[in-house]
N, C-alpha and C positions, 0 to 999 in steps of 0.2 A: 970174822964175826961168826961164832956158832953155838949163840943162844937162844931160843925162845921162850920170851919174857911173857907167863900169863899174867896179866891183872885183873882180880879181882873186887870189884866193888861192893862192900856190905855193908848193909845197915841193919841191925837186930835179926843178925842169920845164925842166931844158936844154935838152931835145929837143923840146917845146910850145913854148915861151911865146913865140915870134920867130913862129910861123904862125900862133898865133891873134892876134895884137896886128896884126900884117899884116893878119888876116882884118876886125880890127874895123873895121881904117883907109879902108877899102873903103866905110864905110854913111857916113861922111863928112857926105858932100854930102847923099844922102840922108834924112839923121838933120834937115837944114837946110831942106832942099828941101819935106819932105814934113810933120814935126812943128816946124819953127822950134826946134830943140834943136841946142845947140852939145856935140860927143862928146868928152866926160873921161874917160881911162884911168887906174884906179892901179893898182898892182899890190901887193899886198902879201906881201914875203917873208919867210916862216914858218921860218930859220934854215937854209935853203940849203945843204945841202954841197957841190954841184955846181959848175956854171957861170950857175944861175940867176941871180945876180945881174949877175957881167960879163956876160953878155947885156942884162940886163934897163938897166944903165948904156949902153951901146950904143943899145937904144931911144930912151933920154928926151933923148942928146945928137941922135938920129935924127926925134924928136917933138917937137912944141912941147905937144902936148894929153897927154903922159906922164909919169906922178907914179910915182916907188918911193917905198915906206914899206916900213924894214927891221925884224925882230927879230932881234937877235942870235943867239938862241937855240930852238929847235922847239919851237913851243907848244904846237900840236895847233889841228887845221878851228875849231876853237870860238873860241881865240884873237884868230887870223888877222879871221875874220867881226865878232867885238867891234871887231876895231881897225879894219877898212874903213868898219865904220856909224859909229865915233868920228869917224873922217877924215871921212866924209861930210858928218854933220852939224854939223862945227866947222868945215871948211873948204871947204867948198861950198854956201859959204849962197843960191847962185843957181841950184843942181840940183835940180830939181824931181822927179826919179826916181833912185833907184840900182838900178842893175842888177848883180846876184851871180852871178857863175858858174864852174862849174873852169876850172882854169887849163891843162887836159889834153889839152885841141884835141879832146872828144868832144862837145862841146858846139857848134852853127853861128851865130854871131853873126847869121846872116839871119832867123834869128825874134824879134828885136827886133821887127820893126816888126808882126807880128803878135801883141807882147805889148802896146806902145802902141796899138793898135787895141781891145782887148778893155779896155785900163782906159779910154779914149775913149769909146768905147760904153757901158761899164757901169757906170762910176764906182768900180772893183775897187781897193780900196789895193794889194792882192800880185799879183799873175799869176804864174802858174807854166807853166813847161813842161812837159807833163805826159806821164809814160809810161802813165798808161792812159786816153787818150781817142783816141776814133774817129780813126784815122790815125795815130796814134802807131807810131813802130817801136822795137825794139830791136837791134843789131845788134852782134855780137862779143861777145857777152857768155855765159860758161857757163851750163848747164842748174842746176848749184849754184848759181852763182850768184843767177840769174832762182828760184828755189827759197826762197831765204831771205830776198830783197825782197818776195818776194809774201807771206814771212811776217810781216814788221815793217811792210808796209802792210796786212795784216788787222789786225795789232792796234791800229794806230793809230788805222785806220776802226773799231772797235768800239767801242776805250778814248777817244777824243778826240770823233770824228763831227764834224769842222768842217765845217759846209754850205759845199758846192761845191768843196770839196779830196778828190782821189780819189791824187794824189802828195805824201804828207809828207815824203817823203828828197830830191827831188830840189833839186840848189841853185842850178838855171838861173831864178834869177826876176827880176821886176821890182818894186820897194816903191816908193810913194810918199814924200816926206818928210813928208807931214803924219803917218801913221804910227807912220814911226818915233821920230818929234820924241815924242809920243805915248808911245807907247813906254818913249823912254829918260827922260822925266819919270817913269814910273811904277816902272820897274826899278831905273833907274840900270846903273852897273855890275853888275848879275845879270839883265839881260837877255840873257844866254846863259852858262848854267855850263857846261855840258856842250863836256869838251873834244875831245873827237870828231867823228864824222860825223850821230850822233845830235841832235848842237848843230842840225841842220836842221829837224829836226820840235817841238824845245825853242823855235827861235823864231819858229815858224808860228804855234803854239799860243799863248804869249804875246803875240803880235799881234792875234790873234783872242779874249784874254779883254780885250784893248783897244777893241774894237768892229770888228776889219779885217773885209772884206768882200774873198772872195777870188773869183778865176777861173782858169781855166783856157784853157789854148791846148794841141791836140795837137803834138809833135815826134819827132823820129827822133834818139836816141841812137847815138853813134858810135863807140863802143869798141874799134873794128877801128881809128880813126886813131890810138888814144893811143901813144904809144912811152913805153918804161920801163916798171916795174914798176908796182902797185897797192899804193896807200898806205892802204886800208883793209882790216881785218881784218874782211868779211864774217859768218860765225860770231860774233864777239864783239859785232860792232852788232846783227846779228840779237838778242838776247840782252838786251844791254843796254835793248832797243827796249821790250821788257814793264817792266822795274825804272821807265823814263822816264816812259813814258804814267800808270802811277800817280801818280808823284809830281806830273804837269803837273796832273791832274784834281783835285787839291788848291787851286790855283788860283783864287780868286776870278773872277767875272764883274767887268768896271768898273759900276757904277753909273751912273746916270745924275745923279746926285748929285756925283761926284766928276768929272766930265768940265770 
């Protein structure tokens, strides 16, 4: 296996998705050079009203290494995430990592290689990009807003407490396949109900009553580059964040018995 499968999730990113897929195209060599990993882009789009997708057609005749996978219709982040890990693990049976992340160009494709690094080192199934660790920035984002993240990650660190996860929301990461394989033997399809943004920390936590073993890597959030509006309702995630965390804590540990 010497792939790394990015998925992309979009919904009305006409104004992203041509910079960051350029931006990926960049680690290339890199990705080859330095981890012997061949870069698989998909993109998967979340019922598009835009131009996302004639763009995103434009890519994949512009790409050899560029997959669309369409919904017809807007599912919502939870969706989209089901059907990239579906894709992953049905037809990238030679990618050894998926890598998750917006499709909103606030995210820098250049800290890949400092997430392969930390699962290298540590043997971590998840890496996260994390907005609270030593170095980390956040940048263009309101004071409400940074106000009600800071509230759905207290409650997650209190209600959850996943050793070495200090970021539950964020969806820049990297999963191993063994994992998720893992994973979706145990869930099946309810390995992520939650059709929102909250679906991030739904399936943190259910990888972690699998046995994951997470890390962290500091980065700089860019919300100054995104163009177009925000497609999450802040307040309502915040919100939603407390009803979540109860219901995950319900959650059996796996057994060592059933592994």
């Amino acid at each position: 296996m010497n792939t790394l499968t990015v998925a992309l999730p979009a919904y009305n990113e006409e104004e992203n998705i041509e910079a960051l897929v350029s931006s990926w195209q960049q680690y290339r060599e890199i990705l080859m050079d330095k981890y012997g990993l061949i870069l698989q882009i998909v993109v998967i789009n979340d019922g598009s009203k835009d131009k996302t997708v004639e763009i995103a057609e434009d890519l994949k005749r512009k790409y050899s290494n560029f997959t669309l996978v369409n919904h017809i219709h807007n599912k919502g982040l939870g969706e989209a995430v089901k059907t990239g890990i579906a894709y992953f693990l049905d037809n990238c049976p030679e990618s050894r990592y998926m890598c998750l992340m917006d499709c909103d160009n606030t995210q820098d494709p250049c800290y890949i290689t400092d997430m392969l690094d930390c699962s290298n080192q540590t043997g971590a199934d998840v890496i996260i990009a994390s907005r609270y660790r030593k170095g980390s920035e956040v940048m263009g984002v309101s004071g409400f807003r940074l106000i009600m993240s800071g509230g759905a990650r207290y409650v997650f660190s209190v209600l959850l407490n996943i050793p070495g996860v200090r970021d539950y929301t964020c969806g820049y990461r990297v999963y191993s396949r063994e994992i998720l394989r893992k994973a979706d033997r145990r869930f099946g399809g309810d390995l992520i109900e939650e059709s929102g943004f909250t679906c991030m920390a739904e399936l943190l936590y259910k990888l972690f009553t699998c046995g994951a073993v997470f890390g962290e890597i500091p980065f700089v959030l860019r919300y100054d580059y995104k163009k177009g509006t925000s497609k999450m309702s802040v307040l309502k995630t915040a919100i939603n964040s407390m009803g979540l965390a109860l219901r995950l804590r319900k959650i059996k540990m796996t057994e060592k018995s059933d592994e």
